[in-house]
C-alpha positions in Angstrom: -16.9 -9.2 -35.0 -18.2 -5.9 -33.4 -14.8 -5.9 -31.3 -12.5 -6.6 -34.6 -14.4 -4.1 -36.4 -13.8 -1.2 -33.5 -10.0 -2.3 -33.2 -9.6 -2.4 -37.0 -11.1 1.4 -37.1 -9.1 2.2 -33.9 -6.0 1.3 -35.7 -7.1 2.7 -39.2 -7.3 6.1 -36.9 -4.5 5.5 -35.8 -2.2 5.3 -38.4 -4.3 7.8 -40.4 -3.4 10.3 -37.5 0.3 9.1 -37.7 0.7 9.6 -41.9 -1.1 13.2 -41.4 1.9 13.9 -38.9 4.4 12.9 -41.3 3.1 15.1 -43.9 3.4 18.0 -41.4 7.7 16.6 -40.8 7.9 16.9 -44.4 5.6 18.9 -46.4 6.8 22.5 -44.7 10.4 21.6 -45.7 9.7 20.4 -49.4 7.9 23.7 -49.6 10.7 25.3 -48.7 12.6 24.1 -50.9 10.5 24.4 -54.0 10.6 28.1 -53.0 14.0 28.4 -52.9 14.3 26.6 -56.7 12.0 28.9 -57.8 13.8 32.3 -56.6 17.5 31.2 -57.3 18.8 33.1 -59.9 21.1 31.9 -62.1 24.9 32.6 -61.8 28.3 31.3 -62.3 31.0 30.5 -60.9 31.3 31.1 -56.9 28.3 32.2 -55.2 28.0 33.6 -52.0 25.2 35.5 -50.8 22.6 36.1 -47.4 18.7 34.7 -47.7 17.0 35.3 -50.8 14.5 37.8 -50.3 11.1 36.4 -51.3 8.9 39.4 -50.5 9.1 43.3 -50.6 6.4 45.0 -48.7 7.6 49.1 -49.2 4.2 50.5 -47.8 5.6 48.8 -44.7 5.7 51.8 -41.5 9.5 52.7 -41.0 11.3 50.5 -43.5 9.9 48.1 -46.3 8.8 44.5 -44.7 11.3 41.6 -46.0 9.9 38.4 -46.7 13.4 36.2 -46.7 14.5 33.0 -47.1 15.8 32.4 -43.6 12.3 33.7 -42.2 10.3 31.0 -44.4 12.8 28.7 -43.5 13.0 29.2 -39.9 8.8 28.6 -40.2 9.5 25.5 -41.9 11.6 24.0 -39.0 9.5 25.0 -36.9 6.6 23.1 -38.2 8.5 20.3 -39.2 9.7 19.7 -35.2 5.9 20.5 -34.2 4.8 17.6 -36.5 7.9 15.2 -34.9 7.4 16.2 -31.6 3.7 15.2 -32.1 4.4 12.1 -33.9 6.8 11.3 -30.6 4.0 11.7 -28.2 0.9 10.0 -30.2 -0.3 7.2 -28.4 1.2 8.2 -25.3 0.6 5.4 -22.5 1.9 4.5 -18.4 4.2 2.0 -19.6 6.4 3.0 -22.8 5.2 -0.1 -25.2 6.6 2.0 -28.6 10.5 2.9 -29.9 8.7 6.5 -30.4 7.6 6.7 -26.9 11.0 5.5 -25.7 12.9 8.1 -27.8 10.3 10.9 -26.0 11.2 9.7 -22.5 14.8 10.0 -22.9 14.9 13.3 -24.7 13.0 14.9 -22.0 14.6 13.3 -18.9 18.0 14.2 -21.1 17.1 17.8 -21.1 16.0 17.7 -18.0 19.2 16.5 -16.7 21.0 18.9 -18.3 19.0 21.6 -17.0 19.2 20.4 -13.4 22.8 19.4 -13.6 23.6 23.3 -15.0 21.0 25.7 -13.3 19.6 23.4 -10.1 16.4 21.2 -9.6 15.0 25.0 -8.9 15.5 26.2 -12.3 13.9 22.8 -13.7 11.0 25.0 -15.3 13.2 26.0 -17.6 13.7 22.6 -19.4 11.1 23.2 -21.9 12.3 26.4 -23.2 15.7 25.4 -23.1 15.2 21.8 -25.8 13.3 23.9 -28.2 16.2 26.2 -28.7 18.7 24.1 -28.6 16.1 21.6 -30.9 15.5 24.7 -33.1 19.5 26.0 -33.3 20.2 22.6 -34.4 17.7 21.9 -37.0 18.2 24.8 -38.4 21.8 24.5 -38.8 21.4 21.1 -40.4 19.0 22.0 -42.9 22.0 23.1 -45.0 22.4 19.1 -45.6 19.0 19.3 -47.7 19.9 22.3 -49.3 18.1 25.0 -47.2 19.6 27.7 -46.6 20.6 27.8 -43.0 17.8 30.0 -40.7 21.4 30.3 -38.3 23.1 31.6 -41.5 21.1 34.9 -40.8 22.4 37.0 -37.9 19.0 38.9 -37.7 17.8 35.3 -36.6 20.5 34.4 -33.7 19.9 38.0 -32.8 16.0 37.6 -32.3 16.9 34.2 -30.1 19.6 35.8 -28.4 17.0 39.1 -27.1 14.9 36.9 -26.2 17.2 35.4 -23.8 18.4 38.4 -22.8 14.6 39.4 -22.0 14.2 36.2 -20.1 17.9 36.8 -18.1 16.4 40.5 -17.0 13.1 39.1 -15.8 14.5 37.0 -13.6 17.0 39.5 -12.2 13.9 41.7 -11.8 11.8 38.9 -9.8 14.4 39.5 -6.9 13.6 43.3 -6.5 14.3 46.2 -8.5 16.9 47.5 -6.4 18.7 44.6 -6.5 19.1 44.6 -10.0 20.1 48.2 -10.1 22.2 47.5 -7.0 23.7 44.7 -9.3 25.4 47.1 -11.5 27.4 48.9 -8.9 29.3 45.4 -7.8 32.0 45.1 -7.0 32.4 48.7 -6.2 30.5 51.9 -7.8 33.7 52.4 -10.4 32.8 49.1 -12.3 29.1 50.8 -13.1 30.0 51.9 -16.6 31.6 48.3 -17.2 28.6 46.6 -15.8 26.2 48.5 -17.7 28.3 47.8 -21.3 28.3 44.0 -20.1 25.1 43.6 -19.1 23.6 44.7 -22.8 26.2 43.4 -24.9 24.9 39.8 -24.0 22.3 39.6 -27.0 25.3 41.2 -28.9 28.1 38.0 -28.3 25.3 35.6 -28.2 24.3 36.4 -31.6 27.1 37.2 -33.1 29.1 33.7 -31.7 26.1 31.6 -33.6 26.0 33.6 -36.3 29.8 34.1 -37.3 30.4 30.0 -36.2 27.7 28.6 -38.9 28.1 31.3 -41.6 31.9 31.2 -42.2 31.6 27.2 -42.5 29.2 27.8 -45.2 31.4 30.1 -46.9 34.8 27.9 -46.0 32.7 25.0 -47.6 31.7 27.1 -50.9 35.1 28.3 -51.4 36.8 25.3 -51.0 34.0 23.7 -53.4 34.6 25.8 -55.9 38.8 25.9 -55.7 38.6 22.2 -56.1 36.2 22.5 -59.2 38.8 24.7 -61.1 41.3 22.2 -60.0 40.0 19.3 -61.2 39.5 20.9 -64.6 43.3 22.1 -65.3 44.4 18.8 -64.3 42.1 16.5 -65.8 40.7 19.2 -68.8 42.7 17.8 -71.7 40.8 14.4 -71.0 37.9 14.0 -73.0 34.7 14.0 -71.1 36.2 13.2 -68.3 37.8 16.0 -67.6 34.2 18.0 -67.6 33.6 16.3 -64.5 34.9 18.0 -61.5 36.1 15.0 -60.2 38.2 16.2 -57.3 35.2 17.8 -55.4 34.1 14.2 -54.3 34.9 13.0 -51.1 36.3 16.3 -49.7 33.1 18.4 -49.1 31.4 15.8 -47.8 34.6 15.9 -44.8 34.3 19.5 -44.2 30.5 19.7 -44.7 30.8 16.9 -42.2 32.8 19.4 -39.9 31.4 22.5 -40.4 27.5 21.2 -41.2 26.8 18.7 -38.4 29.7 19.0 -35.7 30.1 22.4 -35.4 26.0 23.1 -36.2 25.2 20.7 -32.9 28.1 22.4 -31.4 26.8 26.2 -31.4 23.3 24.6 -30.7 25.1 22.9 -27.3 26.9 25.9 -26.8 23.5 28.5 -27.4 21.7 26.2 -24.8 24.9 26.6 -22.3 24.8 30.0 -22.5 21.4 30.9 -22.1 21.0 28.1 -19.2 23.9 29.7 -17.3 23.4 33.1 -17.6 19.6 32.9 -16.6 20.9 30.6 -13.3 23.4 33.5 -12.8 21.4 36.3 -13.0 19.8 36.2 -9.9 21.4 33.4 -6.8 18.8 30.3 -6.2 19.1 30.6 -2.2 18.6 34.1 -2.0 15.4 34.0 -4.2 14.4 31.3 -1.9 14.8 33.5 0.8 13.1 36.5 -0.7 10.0 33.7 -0.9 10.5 32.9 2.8 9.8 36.5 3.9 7.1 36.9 1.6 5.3 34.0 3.0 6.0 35.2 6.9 4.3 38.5 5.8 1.4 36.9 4.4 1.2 34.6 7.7 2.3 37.7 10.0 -1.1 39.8 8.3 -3.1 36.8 8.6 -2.7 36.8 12.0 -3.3 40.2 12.5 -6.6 40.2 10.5 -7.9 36.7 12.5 
């Protein structure tokens, strides 16, 4: 009885711990979207505007602090893959014995493929950092389907993920010497300096700017269409009573293109982010001659060791 009763409690825990994680997949985006209910103005006809701006803070140093919709929403993914990531992982044991714990495994030994297959078994530390933007990028562009407003629908969004990537790309060109990075920008020859310089910061530029433009104008292809086929279906179909109210022709057709532009090309940019960042970290500074900047650094150490014994 005593070892029914601590498996019974074990599993009450258990589950307990698993509806708690649930809540934290769901409850950030249903927030979200009671937000954005309650700040949508009203308006006819076509509509197309940016994040709503929840929050004006003018007292703000510089400029006035924005609260906006793709910031909230952007926290909201975020949560909402903490709490799947951790509902993935609960109950963790040697032998996979759960679908959840399968489904874990093979994401990470995916992304870790695709991080050794594109950068080399040397870069492999990077896996982590890699699936949570690519995770991230396509969450957020699929959110849209739910009727977020898509975080990658804001360019001051792909921007912030985009510096970052172009912080992490100059670290690493760093960690092999400071004069080889500014040695870096006279290749091939001295007269490509200019060039080299205009290429080397216009990287956060392209990367943002390619996610951004990709996801925005699919939202605004989708909207136009949407509403094209709404005044459609009402000059053809308006002299029939009641049914002619209904905008009968936008059924079947959004769905296609949101299809297109909502899931395939949202994965798409995500796949295409996680490229980008993966090859131009791998590229800014050449595995075997950071190996062989570690090689002398070692005989040093060994070489004044020596000296000192």
């Amino acid at each position: 009885m005593t070892d029914g009763k601590a498996v019974s409690v074990k599993d009450t825990r258990f589950r307990t711990v698993d509806a708690l994680l649930i809540a934290l997949m769901v409850l950030p985006l249903a927030a979200c979207l009671v937000l954005k209910i309650l700040f949508t103005p009203e308006y006819e006809g076509v509509h197309i505007s940016g994040a709503l701006i929840y929050l004006q803070i003018d007292s703000f140093p510089v400029q006035p602090l924005l609260i906006t919709e793709s910031q909230v929403n952007s926290a909201g993914i975020t949560l909402s893959i903490l709490g799947l990531c951790l509902y993935l992982t609960h109950g963790l044991t040697v032998k996979a014995q759960t679908r959840r714990q399968l489904i874990a495994e093979w994401i990470v030994e995916k992304c870790r493929g695709l991080v050794d297959s594109n950068m080399g078994e040397s870069w492999s530390g990077y896996a982590p950092f890699v699936a949570a933007i690519m995770g991230l990028s396509a969450f957020s562009s699929l959110s849209c389907l739910i009727g977020l407003f898509a975080p990658t629908g804001d360019v001051n969004v792909t921007a912030g993920w985009a510096v970052l990537v172009f912080f992490l790309v100059t670290w690493t060109k760093l960690r092999g010497g400071f004069l080889n990075y500014l040695r870096g920008f006279t290749e091939p020859v001295v007269f490509f300096t200019p060039m080299n310089f205009i290429s080397e910061f216009s990287l956060p530029v392209s990367m943002a700017f390619r996610h951004y433009g990709n996801v925005m104008c699919g939202a605004v292809i989708s909207a136009l269409v949407g509403s094209a086929l709404t005044g459609l279906s009402r000059m053809l179909l308006g002299w029939i009573p009641v049914i002619g109210e209904l905008p009968l022709l936008t059924v079947g057709i959004p769905a296609v293109l949101s299809l297109y532009f909502d899931v395939f090309s949202g994965l798409m940019q995500a796949f295409i982010f996680a490229m980008l960042t993966m090859l131009n970290i791998s590229n800014s500074f050449p595995a075997e001659a950071w190996e062989k900047r570690q090689k002398k650094k070692e005989l040093r150490k060994m070489q004044k060791a020596t000296v000192n014994g």
